[in-house]
PDB file of N, CA, C and O in Angstrom:
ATOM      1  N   UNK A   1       0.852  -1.177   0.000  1.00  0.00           N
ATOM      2  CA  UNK A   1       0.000   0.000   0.000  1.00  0.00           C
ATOM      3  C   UNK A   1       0.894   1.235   0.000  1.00  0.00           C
ATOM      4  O   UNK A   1       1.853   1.117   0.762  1.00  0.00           O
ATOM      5  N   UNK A   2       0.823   2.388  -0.660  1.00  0.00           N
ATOM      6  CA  UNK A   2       1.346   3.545  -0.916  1.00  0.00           C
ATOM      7  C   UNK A   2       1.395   4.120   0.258  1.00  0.00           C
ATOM      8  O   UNK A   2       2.384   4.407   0.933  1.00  0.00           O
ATOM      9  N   UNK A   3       0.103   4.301   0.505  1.00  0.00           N
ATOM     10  CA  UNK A   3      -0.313   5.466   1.693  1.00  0.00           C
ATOM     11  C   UNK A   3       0.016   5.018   2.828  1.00  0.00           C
ATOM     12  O   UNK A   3      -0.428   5.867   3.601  1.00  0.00           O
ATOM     13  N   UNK A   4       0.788   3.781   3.768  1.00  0.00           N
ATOM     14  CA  UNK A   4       0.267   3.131   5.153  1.00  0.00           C
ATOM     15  C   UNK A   4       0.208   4.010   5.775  1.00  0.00           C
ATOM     16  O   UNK A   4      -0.843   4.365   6.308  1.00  0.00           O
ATOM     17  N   UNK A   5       1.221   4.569   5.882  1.00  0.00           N
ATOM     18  CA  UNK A   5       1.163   5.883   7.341  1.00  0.00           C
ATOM     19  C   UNK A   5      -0.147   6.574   7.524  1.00  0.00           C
ATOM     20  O   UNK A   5      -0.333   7.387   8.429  1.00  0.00           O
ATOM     21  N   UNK A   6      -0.981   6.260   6.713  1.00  0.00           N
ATOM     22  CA  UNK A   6      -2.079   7.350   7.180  1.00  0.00           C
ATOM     23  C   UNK A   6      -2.874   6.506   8.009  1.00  0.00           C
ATOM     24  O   UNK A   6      -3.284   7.099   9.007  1.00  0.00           O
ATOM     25  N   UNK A   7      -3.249   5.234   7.913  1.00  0.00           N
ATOM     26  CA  UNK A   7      -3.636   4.529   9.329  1.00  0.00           C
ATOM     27  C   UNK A   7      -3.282   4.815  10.603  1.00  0.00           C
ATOM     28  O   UNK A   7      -3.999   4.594  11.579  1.00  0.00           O
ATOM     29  N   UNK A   8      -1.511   5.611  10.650  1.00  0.00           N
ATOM     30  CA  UNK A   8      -1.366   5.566  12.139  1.00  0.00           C
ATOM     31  C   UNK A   8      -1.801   6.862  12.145  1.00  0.00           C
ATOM     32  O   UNK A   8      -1.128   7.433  13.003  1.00  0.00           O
ATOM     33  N   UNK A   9      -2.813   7.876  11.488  1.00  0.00           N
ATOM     34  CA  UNK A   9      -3.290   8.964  12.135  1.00  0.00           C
ATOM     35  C   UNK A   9      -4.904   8.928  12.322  1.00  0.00           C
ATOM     36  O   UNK A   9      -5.702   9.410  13.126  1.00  0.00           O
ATOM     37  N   UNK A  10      -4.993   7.845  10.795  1.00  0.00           N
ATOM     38  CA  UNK A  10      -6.457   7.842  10.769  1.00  0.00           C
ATOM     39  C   UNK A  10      -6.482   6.584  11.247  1.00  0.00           C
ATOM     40  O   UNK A  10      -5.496   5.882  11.027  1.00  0.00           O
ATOM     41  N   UNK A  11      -7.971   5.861  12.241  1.00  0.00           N
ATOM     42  CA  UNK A  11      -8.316   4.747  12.703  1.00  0.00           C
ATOM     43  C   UNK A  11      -9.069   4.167  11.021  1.00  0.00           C
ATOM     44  O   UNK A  11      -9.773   4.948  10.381  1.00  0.00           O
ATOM     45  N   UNK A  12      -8.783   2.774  10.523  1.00  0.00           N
ATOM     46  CA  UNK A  12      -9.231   2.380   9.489  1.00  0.00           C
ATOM     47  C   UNK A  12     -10.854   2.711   9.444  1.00  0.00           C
ATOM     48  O   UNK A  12     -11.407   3.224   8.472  1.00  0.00           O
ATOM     49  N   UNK A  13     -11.493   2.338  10.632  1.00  0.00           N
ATOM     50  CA  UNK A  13     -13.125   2.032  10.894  1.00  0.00           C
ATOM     51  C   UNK A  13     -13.777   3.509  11.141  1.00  0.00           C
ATOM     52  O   UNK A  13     -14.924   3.647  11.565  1.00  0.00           O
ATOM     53  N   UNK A  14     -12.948   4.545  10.839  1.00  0.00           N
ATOM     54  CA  UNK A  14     -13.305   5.517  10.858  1.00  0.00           C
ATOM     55  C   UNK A  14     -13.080   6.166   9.399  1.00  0.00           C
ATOM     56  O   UNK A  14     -14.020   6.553   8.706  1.00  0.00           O
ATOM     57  N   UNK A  15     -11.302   6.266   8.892  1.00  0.00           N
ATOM     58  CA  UNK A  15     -11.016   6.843   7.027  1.00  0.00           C
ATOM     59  C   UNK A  15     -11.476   5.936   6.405  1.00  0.00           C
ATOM     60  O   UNK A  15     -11.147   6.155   5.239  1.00  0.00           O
ATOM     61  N   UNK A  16     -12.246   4.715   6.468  1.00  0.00           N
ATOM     62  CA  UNK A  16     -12.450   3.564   5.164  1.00  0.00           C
ATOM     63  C   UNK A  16     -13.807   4.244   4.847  1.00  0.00           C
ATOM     64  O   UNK A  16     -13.989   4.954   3.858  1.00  0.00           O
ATOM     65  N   UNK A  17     -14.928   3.897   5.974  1.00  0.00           N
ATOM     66  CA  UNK A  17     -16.245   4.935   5.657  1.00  0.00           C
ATOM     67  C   UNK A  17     -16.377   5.985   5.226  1.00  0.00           C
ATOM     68  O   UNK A  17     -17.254   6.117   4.373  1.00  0.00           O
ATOM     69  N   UNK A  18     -15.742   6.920   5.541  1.00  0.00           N
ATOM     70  CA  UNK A  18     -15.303   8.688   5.118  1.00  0.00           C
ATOM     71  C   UNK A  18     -14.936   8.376   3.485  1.00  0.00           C
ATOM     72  O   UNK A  18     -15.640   8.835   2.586  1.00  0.00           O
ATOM     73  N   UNK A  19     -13.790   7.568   3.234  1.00  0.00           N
ATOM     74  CA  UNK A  19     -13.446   7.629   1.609  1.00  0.00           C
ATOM     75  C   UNK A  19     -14.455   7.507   0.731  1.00  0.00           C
ATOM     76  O   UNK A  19     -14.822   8.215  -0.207  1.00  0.00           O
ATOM     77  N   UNK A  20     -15.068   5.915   1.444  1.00  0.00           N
ATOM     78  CA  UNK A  20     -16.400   5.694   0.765  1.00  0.00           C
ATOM     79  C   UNK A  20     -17.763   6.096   0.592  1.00  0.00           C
ATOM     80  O   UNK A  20     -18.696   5.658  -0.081  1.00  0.00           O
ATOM     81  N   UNK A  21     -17.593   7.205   1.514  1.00  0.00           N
ATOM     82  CA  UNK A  21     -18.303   7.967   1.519  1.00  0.00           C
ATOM     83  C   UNK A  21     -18.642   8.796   0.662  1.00  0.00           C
ATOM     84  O   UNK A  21     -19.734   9.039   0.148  1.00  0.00           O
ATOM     85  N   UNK A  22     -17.116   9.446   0.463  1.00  0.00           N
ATOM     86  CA  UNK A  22     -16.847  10.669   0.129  1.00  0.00           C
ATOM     87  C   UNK A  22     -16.769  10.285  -1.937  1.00  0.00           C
ATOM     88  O   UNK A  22     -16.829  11.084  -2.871  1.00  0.00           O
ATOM     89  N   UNK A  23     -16.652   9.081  -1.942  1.00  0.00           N
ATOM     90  CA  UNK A  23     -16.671   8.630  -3.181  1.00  0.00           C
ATOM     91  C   UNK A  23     -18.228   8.555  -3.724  1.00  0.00           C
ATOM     92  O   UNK A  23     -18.453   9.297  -4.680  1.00  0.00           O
ATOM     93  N   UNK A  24     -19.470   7.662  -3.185  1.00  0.00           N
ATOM     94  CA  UNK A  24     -20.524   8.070  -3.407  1.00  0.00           C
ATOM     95  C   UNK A  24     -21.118   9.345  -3.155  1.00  0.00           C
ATOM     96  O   UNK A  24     -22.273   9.465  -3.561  1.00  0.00           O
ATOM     97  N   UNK A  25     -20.602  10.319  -2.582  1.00  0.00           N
ATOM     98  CA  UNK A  25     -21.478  11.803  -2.847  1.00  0.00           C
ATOM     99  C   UNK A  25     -20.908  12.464  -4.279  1.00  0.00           C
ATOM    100  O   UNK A  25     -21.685  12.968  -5.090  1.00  0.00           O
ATOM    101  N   UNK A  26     -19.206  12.394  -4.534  1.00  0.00           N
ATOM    102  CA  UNK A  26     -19.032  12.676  -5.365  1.00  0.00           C
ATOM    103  C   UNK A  26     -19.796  11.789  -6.747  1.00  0.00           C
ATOM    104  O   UNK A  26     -20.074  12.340  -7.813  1.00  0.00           O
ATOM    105  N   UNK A  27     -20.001  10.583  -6.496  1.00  0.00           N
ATOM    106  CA  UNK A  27     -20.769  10.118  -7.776  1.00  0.00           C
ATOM    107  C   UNK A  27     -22.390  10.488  -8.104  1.00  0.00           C
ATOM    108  O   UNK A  27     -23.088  10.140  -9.056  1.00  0.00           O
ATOM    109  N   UNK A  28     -22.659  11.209  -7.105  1.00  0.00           N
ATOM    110  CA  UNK A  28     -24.236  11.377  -6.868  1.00  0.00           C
ATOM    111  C   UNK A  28     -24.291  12.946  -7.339  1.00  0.00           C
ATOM    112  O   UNK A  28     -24.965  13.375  -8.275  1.00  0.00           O
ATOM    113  N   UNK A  29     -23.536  13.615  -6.588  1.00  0.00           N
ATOM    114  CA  UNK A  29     -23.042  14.912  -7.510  1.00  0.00           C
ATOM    115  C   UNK A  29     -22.806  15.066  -8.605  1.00  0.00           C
ATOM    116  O   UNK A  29     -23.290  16.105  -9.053  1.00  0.00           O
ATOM    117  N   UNK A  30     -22.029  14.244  -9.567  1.00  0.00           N
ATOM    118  CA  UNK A  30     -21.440  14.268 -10.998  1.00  0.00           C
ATOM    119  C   UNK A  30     -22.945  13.593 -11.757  1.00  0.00           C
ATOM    120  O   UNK A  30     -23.214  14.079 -12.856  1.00  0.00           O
ATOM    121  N   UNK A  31     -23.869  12.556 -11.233  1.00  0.00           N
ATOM    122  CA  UNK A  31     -24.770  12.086 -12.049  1.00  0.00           C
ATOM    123  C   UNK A  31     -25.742  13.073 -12.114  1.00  0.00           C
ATOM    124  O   UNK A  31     -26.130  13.342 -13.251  1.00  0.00           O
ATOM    125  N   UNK A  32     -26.562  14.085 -10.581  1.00  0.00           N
ATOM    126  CA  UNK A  32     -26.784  14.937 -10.400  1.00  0.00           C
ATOM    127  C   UNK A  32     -26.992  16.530 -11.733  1.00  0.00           C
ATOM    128  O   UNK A  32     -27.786  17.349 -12.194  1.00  0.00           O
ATOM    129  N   UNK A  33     -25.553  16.026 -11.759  1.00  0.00           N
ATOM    130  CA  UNK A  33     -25.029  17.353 -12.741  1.00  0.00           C
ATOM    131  C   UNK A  33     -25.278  17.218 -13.548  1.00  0.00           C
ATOM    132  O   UNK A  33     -25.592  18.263 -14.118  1.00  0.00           O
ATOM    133  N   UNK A  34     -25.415  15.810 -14.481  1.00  0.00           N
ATOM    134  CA  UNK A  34     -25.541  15.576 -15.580  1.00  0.00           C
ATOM    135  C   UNK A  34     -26.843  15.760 -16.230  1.00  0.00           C
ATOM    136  O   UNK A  34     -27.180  16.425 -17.209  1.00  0.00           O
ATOM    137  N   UNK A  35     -27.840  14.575 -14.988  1.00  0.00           N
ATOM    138  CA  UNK A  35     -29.338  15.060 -15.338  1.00  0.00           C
ATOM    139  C   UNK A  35     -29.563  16.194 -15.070  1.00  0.00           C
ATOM    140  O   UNK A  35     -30.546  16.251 -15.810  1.00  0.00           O
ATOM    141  N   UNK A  36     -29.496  17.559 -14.486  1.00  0.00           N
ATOM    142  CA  UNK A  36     -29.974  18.618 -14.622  1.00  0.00           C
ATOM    143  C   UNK A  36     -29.797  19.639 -16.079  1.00  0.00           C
ATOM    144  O   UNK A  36     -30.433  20.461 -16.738  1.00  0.00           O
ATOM    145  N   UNK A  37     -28.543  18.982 -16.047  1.00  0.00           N
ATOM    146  CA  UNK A  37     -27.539  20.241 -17.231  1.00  0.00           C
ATOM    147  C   UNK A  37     -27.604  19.478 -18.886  1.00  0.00           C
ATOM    148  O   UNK A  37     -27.449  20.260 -19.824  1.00  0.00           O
ATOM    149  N   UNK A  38     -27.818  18.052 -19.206  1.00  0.00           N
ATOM    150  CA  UNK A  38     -28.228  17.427 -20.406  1.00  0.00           C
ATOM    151  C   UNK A  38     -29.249  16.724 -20.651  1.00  0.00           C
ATOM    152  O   UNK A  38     -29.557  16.008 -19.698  1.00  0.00           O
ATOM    153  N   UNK A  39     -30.169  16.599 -21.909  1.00  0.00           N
ATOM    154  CA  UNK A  39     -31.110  16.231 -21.929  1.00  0.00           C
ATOM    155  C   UNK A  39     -31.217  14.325 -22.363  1.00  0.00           C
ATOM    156  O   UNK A  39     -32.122  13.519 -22.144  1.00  0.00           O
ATOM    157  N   UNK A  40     -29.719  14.139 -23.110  1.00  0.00           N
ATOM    158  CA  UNK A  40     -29.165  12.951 -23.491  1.00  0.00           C
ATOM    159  C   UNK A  40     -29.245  12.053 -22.648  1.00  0.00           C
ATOM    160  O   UNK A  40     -29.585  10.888 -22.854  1.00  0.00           O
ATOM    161  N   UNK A  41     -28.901  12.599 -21.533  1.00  0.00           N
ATOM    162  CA  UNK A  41     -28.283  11.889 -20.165  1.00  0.00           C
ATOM    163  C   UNK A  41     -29.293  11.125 -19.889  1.00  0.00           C
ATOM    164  O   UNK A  41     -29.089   9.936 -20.133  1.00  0.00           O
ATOM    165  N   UNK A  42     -30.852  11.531 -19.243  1.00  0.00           N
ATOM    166  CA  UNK A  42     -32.061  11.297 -18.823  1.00  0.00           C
ATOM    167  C   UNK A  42     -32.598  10.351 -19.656  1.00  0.00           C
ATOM    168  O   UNK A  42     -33.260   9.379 -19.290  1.00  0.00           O
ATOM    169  N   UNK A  43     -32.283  10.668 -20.866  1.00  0.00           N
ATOM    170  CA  UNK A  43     -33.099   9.630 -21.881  1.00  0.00           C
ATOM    171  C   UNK A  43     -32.523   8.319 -21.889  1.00  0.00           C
ATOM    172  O   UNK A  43     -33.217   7.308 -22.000  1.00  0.00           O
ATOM    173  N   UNK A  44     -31.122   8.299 -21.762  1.00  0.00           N
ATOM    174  CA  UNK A  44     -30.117   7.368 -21.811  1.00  0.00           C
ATOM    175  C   UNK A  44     -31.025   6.499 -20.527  1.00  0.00           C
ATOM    176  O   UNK A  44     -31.616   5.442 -20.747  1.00  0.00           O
ATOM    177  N   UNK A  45     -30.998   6.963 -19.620  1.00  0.00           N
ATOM    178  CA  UNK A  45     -31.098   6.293 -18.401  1.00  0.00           C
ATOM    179  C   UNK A  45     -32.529   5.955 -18.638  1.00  0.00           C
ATOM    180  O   UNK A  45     -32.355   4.845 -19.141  1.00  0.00           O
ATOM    181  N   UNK A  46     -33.831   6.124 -18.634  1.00  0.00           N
ATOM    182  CA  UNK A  46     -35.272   6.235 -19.376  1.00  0.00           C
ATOM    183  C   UNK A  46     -35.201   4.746 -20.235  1.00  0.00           C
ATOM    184  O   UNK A  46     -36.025   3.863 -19.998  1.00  0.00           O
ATOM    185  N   UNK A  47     -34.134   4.577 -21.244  1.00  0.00           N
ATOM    186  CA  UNK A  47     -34.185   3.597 -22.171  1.00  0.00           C
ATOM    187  C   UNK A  47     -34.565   3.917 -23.524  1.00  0.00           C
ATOM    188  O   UNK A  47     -34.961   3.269 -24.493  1.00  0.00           O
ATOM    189  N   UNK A  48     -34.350   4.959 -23.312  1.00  0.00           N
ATOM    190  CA  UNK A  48     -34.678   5.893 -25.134  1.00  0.00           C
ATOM    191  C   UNK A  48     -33.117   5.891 -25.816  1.00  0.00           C
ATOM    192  O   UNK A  48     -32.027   6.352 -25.478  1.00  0.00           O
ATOM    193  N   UNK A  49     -33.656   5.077 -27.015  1.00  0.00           N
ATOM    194  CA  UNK A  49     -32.187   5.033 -27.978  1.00  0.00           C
ATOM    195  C   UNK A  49     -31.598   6.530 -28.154  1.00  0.00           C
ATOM    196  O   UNK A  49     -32.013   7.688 -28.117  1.00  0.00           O
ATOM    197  N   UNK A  50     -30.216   5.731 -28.399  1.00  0.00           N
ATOM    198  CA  UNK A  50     -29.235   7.473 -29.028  1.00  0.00           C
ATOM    199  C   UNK A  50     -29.836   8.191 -30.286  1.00  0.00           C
ATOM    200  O   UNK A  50     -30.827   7.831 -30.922  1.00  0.00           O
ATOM    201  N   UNK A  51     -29.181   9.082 -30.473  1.00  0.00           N
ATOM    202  CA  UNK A  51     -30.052   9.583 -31.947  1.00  0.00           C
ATOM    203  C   UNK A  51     -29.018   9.338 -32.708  1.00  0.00           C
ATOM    204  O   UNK A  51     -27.879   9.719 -32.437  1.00  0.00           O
ATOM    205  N   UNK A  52     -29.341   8.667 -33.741  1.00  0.00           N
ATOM    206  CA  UNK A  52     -28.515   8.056 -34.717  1.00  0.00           C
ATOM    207  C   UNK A  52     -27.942   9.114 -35.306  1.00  0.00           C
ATOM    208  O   UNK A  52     -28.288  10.280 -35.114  1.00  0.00           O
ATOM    209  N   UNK A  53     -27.170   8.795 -35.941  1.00  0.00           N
ATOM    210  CA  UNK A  53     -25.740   9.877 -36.873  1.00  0.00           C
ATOM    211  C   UNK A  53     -25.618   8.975 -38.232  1.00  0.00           C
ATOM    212  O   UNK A  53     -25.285   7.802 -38.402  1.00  0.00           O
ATOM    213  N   UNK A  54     -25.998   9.934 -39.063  1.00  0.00           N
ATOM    214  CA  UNK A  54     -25.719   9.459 -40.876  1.00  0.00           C
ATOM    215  C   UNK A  54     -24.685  10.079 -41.534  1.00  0.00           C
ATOM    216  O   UNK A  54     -24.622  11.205 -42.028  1.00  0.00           O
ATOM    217  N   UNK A  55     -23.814   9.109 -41.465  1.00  0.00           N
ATOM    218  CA  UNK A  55     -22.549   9.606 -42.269  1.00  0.00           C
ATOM    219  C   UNK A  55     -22.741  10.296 -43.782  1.00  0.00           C
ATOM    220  O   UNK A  55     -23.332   9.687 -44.674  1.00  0.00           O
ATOM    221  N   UNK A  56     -22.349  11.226 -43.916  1.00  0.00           N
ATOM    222  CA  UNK A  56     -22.678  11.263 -45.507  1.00  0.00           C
ATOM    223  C   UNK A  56     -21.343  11.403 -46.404  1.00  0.00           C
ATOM    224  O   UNK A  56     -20.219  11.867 -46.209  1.00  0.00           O
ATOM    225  N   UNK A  57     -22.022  10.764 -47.506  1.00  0.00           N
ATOM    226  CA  UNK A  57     -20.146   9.911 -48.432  1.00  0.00           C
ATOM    227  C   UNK A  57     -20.021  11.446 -48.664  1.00  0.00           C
ATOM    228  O   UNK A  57     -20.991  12.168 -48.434  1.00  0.00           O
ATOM    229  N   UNK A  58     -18.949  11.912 -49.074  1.00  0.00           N
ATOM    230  CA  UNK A  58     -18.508  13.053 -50.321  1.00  0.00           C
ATOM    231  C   UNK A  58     -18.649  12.675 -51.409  1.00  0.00           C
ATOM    232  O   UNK A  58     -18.475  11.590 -51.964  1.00  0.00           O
ATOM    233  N   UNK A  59     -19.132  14.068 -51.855  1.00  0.00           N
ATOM    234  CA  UNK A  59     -19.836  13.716 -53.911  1.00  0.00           C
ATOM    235  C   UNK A  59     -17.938  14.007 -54.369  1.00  0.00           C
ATOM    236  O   UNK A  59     -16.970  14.654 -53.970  1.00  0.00           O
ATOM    237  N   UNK A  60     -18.361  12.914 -55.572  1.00  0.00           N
ATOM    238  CA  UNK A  60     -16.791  12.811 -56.317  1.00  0.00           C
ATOM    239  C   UNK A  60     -17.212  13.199 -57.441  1.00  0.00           C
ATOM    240  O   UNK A  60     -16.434  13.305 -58.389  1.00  0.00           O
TER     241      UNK A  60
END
């Protein structure tokens, strides 16, 4: 492990919860952000297909 030393400041049963914590708010925040601020996002999650993209050839 990289970090050990931080056990002897932090008790594990106390920084393991906090990280994991601190990891699901940040993921709840970032999904949060997404559904408010895109409309893609919501639909995605809903089960509504992407909107397709048509390549178009170049005229020769």
């Amino acid at each position: 492990m990289n970090n050990a030393k931080i056990w002897t400041v932090v008790k594990p049963s106390t920084g393991i919860p906090l990280i994991l914590g601190a990891v699901a708010v940040t993921a709840l925040v970032l999904h949060a952000g997404l559904m408010a601020n895109t409309t893609w996002f919501s639909a995605y999650w809903n089960g509504n297909p992407m909107a397709t993209v048509v390549a178009v050839a170049p005229a020769q």
